[in-house]
C-alpha positions as CSV (number, residue, x, y, z in Angstrom):
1,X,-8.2,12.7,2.2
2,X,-11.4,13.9,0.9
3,X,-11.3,12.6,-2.8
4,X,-14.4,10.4,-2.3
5,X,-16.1,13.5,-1.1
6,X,-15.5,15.2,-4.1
7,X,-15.6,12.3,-6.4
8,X,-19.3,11.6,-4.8
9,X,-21.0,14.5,-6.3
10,X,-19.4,12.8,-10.2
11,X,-20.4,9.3,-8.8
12,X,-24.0,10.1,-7.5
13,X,-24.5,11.7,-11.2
14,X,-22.3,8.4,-13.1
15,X,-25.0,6.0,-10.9
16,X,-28.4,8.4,-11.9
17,X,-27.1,9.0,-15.3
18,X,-27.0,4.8,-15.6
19,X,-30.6,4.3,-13.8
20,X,-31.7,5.3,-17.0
21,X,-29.6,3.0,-19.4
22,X,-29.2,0.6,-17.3
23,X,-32.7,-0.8,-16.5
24,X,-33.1,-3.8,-18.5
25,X,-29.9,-5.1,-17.4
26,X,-29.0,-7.1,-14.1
27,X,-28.2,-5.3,-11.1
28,X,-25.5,-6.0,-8.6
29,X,-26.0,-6.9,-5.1
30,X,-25.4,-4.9,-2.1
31,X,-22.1,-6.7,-1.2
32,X,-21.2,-6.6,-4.8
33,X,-21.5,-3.0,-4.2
34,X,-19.3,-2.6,-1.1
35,X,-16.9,-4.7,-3.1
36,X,-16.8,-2.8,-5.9
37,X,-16.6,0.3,-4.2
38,X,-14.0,-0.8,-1.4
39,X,-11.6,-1.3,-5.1
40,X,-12.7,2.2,-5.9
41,X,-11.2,3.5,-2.5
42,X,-8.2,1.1,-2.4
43,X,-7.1,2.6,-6.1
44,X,-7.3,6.4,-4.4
45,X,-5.8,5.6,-1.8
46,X,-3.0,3.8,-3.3
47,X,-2.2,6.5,-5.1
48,X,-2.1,9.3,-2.3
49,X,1.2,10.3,-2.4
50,X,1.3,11.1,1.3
51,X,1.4,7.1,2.1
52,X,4.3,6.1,-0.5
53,X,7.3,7.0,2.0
54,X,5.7,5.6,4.7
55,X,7.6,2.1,5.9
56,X,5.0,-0.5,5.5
57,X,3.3,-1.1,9.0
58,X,2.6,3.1,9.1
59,X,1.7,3.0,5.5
60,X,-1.4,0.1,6.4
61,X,-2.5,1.7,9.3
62,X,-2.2,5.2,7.1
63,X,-4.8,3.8,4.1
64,X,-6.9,1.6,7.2
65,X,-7.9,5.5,8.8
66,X,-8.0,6.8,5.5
67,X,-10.3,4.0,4.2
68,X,-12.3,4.3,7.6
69,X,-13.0,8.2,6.9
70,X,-14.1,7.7,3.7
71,X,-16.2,5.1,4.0
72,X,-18.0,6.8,7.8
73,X,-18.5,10.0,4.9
74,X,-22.3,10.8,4.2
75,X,-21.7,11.2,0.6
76,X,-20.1,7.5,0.1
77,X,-23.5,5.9,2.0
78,X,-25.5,7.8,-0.6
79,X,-23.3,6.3,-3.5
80,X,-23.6,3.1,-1.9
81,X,-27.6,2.6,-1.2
82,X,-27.9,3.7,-5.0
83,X,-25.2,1.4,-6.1
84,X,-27.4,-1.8,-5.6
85,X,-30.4,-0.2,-7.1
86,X,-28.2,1.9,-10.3
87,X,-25.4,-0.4,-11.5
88,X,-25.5,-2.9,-13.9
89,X,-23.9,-6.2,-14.5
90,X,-21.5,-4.8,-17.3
91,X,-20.4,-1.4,-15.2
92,X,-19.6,-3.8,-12.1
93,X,-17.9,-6.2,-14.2
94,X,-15.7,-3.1,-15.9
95,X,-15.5,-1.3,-12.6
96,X,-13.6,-4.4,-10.8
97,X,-11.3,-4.8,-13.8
98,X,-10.2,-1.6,-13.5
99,X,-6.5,-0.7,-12.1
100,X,-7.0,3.0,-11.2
101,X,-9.5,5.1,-10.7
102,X,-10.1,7.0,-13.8
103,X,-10.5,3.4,-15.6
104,X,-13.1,3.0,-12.6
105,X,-14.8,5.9,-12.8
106,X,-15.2,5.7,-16.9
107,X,-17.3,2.6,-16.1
108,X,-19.8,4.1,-13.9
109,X,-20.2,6.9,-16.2
């Protein structure tokens, strides 16, 4: 349950480390960035194990209170107000092409 609380520490880092790189390309736009990172959260939880038995109405309610606790989690605001000011064009566009996490993470980085 608390994998974007310990991914946030690597993504806070992934968005500072591309500040640098990333400033004479186009940033994304604050819904852009709740897009991008609402994929993020939808690939982790997909892949929580603890949903896949689950018969399907239980399993969506499962990944809608697991999405909620993330998302209420101070750690995912912080990656979130830096998103719109941190990511470029090319990691967003990589980022939403991505089909799990790793692949996600590895564009942010």
């Amino acid at each position: 349950m608390g994998h974007l609380t310990s991914a946030a520490p690597g993504l806070v880092l992934a968005l500072g480390v591309s500040a640098g790189v990333a400033g004479c390309h186009r940033k994304v736009t604050k819904p852009e960035c709740t897009e991008m990172l609402d994929h993020y959260l939808d690939m982790v939880i997909a892949g929580d194990p603890s949903t896949r038995n689950l018969p399907p109405a239980q399993a969506t309610a499962v990944r809608e209170m697991k999405r909620a606790v993330k998302k209420a989690d101070k750690s995912y605001a912080q990656v979130e107000a830096q998103c719109a000011t941190e990511v470029s064009r090319d990691e967003y566009d990589c980022a939403m092409k991505a089909n799990i996490s790793d692949e996600w993470e590895a564009c942010i980085e």
